[in-house]
C-alpha positions in Angstrom: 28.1 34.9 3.9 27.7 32.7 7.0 24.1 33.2 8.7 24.3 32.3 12.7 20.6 32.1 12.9 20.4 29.6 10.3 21.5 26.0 10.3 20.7 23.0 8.2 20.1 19.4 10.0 20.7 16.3 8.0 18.6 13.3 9.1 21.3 11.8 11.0 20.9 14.5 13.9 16.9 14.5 13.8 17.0 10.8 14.3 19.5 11.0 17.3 17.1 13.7 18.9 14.5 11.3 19.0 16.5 8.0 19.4 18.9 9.2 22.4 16.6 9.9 25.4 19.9 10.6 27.3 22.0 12.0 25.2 22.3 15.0 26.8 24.7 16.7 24.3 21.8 16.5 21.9 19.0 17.5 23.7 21.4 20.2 24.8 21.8 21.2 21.3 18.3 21.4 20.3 17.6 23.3 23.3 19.8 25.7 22.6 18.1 25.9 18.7 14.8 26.4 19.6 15.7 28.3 23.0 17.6 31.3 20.2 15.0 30.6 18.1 17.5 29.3 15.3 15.8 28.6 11.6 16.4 24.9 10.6 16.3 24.2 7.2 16.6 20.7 5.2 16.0 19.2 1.9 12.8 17.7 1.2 14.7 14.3 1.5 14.5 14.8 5.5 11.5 13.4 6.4 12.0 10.5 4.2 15.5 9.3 5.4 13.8 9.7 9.1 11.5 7.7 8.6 12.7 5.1 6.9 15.8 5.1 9.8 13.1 4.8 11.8 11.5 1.7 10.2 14.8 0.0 9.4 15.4 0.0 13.1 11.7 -1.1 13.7 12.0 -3.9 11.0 15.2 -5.0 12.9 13.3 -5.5 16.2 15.2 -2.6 17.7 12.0 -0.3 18.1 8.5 -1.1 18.6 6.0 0.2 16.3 4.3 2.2 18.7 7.5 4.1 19.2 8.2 4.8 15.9 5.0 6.2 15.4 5.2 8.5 18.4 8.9 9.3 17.4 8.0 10.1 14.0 4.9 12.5 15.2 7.6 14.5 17.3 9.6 15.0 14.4 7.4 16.1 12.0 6.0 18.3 14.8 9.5 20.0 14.4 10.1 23.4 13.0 12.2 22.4 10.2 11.7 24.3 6.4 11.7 21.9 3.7 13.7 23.7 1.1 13.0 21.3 -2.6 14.7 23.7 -5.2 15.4 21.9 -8.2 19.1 23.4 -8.6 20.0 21.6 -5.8 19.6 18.1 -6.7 22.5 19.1 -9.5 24.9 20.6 -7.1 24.1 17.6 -4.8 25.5 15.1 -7.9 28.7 17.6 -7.8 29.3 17.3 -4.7 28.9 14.0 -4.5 31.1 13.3 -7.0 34.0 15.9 -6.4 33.9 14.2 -2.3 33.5 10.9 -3.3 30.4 10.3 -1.4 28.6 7.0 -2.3 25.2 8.2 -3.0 23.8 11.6 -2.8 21.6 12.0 0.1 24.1 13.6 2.2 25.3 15.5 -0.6 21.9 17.5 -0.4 22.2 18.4 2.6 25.5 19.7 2.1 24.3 21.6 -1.5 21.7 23.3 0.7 24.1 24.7 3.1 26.5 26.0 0.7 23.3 27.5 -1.2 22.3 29.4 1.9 26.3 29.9 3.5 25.4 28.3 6.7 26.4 25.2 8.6 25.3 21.8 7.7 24.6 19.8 11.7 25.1 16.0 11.4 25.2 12.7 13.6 27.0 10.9 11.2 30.7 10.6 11.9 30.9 8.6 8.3 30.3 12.0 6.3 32.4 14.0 8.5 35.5 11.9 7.8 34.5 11.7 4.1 35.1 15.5 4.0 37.9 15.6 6.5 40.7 15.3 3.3 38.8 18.6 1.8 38.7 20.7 4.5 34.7 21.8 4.3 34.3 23.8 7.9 30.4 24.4 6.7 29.7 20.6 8.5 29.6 20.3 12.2 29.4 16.9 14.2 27.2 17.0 17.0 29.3 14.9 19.8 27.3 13.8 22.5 
């Protein structure tokens, strides 16, 4: 059962938002979220994989601290629901495994959205092509 008003966001896309100041196929798409007034959900692991994308990038001398703070107090301004159910941590290390994957953040992401039977929204062009041999059409790339 596939929920249109529903969407999960990996921290992939949340981390473009606030990276991509003109990226307008992103802003475009976030627009369009809170314009419909679309429910984002995420595992708890969000804010943490932000933020620590935020300060690898930092540490690297790519971002100042000052922007990372104000980048980090947008997104956790965001109306994301943190959903932290113990079940899916399992599913997560199935998924992982059955795909491949090399560790199982992303897998989370995708457990959550197979929980719910929505679409998974992600950045990351790695995970797409990971699932591209299994055919999962729950996980859209946002192209900018």
């Amino acid at each position: 059962m596939s929920n249109s008003l529903t969407v999960c966001v990996d921290a992939s896309i949340v981390v473009r938002f606030v990276l991509s100041q003109d990226d307008a196929a992103i802003k475009q798409l976030w627009k369009s979220w809170f314009a419909r007034e679309v429910r984002l959900v995420a595992p708890t692991l969000l804010y943490y994989e932000v933020t620590n994308g935020l300060y690898q990038q930092q540490k690297g001398g790519l971002l100042s601290p000052k922007f990372v703070r104000a980048a980090l107090e947008v997104v956790l301004a965001f109306p994301v629901e943190l959903v932290g159910e113990a079940s899916l941590h399992q599913r997560a290390r199935e998924l992982a495994a059955h795909f491949k994957l090399s560790a199982t953040y992303d897998a989370h992401y995708l457990a959550l959205a197979e929980r719910m039977g929505i679409d998974l929204y992600t950045a990351d062009v790695r995970l797409v092509n990971a699932l591209l041999p299994f055919k999962v059409d729950r996980v859209k790339l946002a192209q900018g």
